[in-house]
C-alpha positions as CSV (number, residue, x, y, z in Angstrom):
1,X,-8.2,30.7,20.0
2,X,-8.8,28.7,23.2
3,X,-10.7,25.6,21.7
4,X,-12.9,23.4,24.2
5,X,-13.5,21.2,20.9
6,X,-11.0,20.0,18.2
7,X,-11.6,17.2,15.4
8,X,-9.7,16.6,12.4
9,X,-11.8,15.2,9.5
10,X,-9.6,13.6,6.3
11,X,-12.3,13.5,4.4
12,X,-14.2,17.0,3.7
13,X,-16.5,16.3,1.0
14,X,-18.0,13.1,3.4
15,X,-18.6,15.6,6.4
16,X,-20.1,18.1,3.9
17,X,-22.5,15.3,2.8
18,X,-23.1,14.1,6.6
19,X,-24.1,18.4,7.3
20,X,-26.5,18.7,4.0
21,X,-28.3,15.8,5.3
22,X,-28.8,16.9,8.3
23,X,-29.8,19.7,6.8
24,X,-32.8,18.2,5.0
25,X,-35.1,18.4,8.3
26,X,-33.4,21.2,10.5
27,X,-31.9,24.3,9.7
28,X,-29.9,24.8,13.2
29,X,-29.0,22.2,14.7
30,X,-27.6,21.2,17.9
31,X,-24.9,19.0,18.3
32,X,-24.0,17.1,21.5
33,X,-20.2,17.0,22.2
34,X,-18.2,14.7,25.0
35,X,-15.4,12.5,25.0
36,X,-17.1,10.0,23.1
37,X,-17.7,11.6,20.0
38,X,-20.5,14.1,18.3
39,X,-24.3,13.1,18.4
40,X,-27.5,14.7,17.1
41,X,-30.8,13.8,17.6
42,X,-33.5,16.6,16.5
43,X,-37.7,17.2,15.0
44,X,-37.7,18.9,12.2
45,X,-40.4,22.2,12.8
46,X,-43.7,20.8,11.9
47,X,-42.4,17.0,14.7
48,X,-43.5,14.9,11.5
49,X,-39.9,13.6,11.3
50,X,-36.6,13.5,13.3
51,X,-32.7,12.9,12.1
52,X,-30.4,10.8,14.2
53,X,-26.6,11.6,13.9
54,X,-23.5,10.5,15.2
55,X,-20.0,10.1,14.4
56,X,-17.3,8.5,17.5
57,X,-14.6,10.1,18.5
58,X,-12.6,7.4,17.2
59,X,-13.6,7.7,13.5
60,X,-11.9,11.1,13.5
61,X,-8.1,11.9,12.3
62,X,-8.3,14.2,15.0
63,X,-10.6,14.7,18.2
64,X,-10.1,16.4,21.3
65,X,-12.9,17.4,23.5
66,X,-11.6,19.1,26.8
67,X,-15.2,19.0,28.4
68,X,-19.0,18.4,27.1
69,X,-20.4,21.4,25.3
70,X,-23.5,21.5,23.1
71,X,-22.7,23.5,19.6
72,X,-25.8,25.4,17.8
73,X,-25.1,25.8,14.5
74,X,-27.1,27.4,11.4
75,X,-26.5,24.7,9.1
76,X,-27.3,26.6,5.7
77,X,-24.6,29.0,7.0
78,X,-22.0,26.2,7.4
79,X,-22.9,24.4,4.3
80,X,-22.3,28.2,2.3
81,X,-19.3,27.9,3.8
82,X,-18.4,24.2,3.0
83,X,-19.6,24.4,-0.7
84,X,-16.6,24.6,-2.6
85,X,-14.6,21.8,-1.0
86,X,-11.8,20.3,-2.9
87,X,-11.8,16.5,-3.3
88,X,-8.4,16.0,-1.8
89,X,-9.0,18.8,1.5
90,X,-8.7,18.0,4.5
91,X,-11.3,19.9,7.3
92,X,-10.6,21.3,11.1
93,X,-13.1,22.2,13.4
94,X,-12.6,23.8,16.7
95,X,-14.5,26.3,19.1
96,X,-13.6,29.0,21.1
97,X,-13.0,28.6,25.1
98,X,-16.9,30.0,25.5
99,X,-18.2,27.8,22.6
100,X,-19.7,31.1,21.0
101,X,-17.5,30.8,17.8
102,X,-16.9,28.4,15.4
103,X,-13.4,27.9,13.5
104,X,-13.3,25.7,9.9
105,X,-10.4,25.9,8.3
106,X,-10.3,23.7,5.2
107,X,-6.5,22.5,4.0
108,X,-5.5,21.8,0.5
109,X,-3.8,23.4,-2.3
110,X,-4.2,26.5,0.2
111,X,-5.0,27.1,3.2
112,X,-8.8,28.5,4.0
113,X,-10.2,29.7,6.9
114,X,-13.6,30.9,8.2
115,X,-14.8,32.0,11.6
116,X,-19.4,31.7,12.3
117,X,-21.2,32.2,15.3
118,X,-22.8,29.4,17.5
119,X,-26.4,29.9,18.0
120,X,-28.4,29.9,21.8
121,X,-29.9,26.4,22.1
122,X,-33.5,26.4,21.5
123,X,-34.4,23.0,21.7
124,X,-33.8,19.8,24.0
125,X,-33.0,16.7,22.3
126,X,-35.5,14.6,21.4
127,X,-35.9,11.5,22.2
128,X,-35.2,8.3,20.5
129,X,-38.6,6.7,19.2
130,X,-39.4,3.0,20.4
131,X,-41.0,1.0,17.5
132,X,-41.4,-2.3,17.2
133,X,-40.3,-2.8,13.4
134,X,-42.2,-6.3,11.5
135,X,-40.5,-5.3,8.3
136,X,-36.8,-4.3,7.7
137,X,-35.4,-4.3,4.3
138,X,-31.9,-3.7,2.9
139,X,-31.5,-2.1,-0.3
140,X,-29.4,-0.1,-2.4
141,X,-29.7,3.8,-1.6
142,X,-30.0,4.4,-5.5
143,X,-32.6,1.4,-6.5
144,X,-34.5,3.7,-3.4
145,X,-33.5,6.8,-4.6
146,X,-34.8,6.0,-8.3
147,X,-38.3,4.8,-6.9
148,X,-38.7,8.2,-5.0
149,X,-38.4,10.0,-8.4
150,X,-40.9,7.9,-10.6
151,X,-43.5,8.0,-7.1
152,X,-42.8,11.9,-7.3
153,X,-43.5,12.1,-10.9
154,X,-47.3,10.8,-10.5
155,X,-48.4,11.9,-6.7
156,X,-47.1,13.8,-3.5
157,X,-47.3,10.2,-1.0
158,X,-46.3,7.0,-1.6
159,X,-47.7,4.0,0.2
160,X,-45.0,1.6,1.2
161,X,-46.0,-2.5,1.0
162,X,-43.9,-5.6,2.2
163,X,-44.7,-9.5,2.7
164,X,-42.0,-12.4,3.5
165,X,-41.9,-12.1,-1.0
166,X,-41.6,-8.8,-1.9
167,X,-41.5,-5.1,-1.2
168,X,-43.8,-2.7,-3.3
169,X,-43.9,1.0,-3.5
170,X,-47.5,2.9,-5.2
171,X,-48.3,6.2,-6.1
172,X,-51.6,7.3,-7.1
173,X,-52.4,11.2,-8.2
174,X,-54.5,12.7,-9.9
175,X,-53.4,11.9,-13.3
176,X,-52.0,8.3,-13.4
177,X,-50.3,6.0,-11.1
178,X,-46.6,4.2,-10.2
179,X,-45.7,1.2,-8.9
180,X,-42.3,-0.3,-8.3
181,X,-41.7,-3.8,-6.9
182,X,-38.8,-5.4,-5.6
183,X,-38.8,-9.0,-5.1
184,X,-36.6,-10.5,-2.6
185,X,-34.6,-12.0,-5.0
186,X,-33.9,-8.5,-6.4
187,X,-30.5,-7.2,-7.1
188,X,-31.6,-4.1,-5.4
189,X,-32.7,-6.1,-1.9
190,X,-29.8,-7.0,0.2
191,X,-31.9,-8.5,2.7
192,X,-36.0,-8.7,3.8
193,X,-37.3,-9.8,7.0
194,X,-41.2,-9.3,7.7
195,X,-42.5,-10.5,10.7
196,X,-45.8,-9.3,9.6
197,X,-47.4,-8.2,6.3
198,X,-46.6,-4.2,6.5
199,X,-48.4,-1.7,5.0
200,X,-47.8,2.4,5.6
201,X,-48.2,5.8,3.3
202,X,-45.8,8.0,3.8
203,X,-45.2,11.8,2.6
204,X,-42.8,12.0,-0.4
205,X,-42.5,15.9,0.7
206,X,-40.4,14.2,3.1
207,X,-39.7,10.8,2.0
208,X,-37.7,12.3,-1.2
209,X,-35.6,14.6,0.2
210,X,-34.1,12.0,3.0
211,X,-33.7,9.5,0.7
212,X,-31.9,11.7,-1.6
213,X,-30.2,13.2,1.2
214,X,-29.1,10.0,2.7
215,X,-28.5,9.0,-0.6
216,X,-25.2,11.2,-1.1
217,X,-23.6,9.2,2.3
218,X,-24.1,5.9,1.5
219,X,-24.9,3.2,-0.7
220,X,-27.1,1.0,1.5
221,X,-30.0,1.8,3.3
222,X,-32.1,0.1,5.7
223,X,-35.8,0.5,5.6
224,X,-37.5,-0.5,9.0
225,X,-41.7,-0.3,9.1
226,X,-44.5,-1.7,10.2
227,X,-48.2,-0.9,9.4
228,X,-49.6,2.6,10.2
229,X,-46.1,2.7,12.3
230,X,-43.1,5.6,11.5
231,X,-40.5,4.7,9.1
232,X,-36.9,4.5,10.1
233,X,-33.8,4.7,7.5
234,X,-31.0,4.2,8.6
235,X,-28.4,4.9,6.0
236,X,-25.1,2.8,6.5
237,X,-21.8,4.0,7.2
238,X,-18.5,3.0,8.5
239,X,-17.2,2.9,11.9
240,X,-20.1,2.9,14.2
241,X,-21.0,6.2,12.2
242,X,-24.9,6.6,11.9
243,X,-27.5,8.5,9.6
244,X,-30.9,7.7,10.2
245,X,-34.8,9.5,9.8
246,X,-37.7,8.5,11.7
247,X,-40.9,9.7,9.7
248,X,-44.6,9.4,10.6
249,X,-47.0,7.6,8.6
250,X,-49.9,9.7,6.7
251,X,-52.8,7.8,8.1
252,X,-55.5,6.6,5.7
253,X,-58.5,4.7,5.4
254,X,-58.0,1.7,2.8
């Protein structure tokens, strides 16, 4: 088929992971595509948190775009699709001359190859958040991963703490409590700047699933707050590559 988009992606299993985290906030999604590369900025249905996405041109094998086109794509659909990727395939992705089909054909041992709709476009994209950030830490996705869990096991919010000496995490439910504490000499904290004592709760509805999301892409996370403010995390990757959620605060008396 006449393709007004082509990209070549080496490694499968790593756009797979990039697409389920997406996935976390939006179920279709609609992907900006030019010369320069693929970008995604979207609200998840209920606007209490938005995923940033974006890969350059230049970080694929493979990627011509013969003019801008915006792709809609029903990401559970493409993620049934993607689910039994081999370790050592190889992805392509193209579209038709009219954008209203999507190609994947997945190269291994064999060759595999599936053909999905696009979707109308529902939604403009949203636009990027301006926050002044006082606290930005550096961690490990997994240290942040594992404090998610033992916050979840105890209470459905988690209230997020940080001064120039340490970074804190509580939970309080119902039936106990958690707290986790990182110091900034921590093995788990890469870095921690604060500007100004932080201090924000945040929805482990939410919270838990980007973090395990993001999680699966990368082994270092950012985590930019300030009190009462949205949370970013911006999970990093490679090559000017970028993951990151922006998630409002729960707002609450002390």
């Amino acid at each position: 088929m006449v393709c007004q988009l082509k990209i070549r992606v080496n490694d499968a299993k790593l756009w797979k992971n990039l697409m389920a985290a997406v996935s976390t906030l939006v179920d279709e999604a609609t992907f900006k595509v030019d010369k320069n590369g693929i970008r995604l900025r979207a609200m998840d249905p209920s606007h209490v948190a938005m995923v940033d996405f974006e890969m350059p041109g230049n970080t694929f094998q493979e990627y011509i775009c013969d003019q801008p086109i915006d792709v809609c794509i029903n990401m559970s659909e493409m993620l049934k699709l993607l689910k039994s990727i081999g370790s050592e395939e190889t992805l392509e992705i193209s579209t038709d001359n009219e954008g209203r089909q999507l190609e994947l054909v997945l190269r291994g041992v064999y060759v595999r190859k599936f053909v999905m709709p696009t979707l109308e476009i529902a939604e403009e994209e949203a636009p990027t958040p301006k926050i002044d950030f006082n606290t930005i830490v550096k961690m490990t996705s997994n240290s942040l991963k594992q404090t998610m869990d033992d916050a979840l096991a105890v209470s459905d919010n988690v209230r997020l703490e940080a001064t120039p000496e340490k970074l804190v995490f509580k939970a309080i439910g119902d039936l106990g409590s958690a707290t986790v504490e990182f110091s900034k000499d921590s093995e788990a904290v890469l870095s921690l700047e604060v500007r100004e004592d932080s201090k924000a709760t945040f929805s482990l509805n939410y919270l838990s699933e980007i973090v395990k999301a993001g999680a699966a892409t990368s082994d270092v996370v950012d985590i930019e707050f300030s009190t009462n403010m949205p949370v970013r995390l911006n999970f990093g990757l490679p090559e000017e590559r970028r993951l990151a959620y922006y998630l409002a605060p729960r707002i609450e008396s002390d």
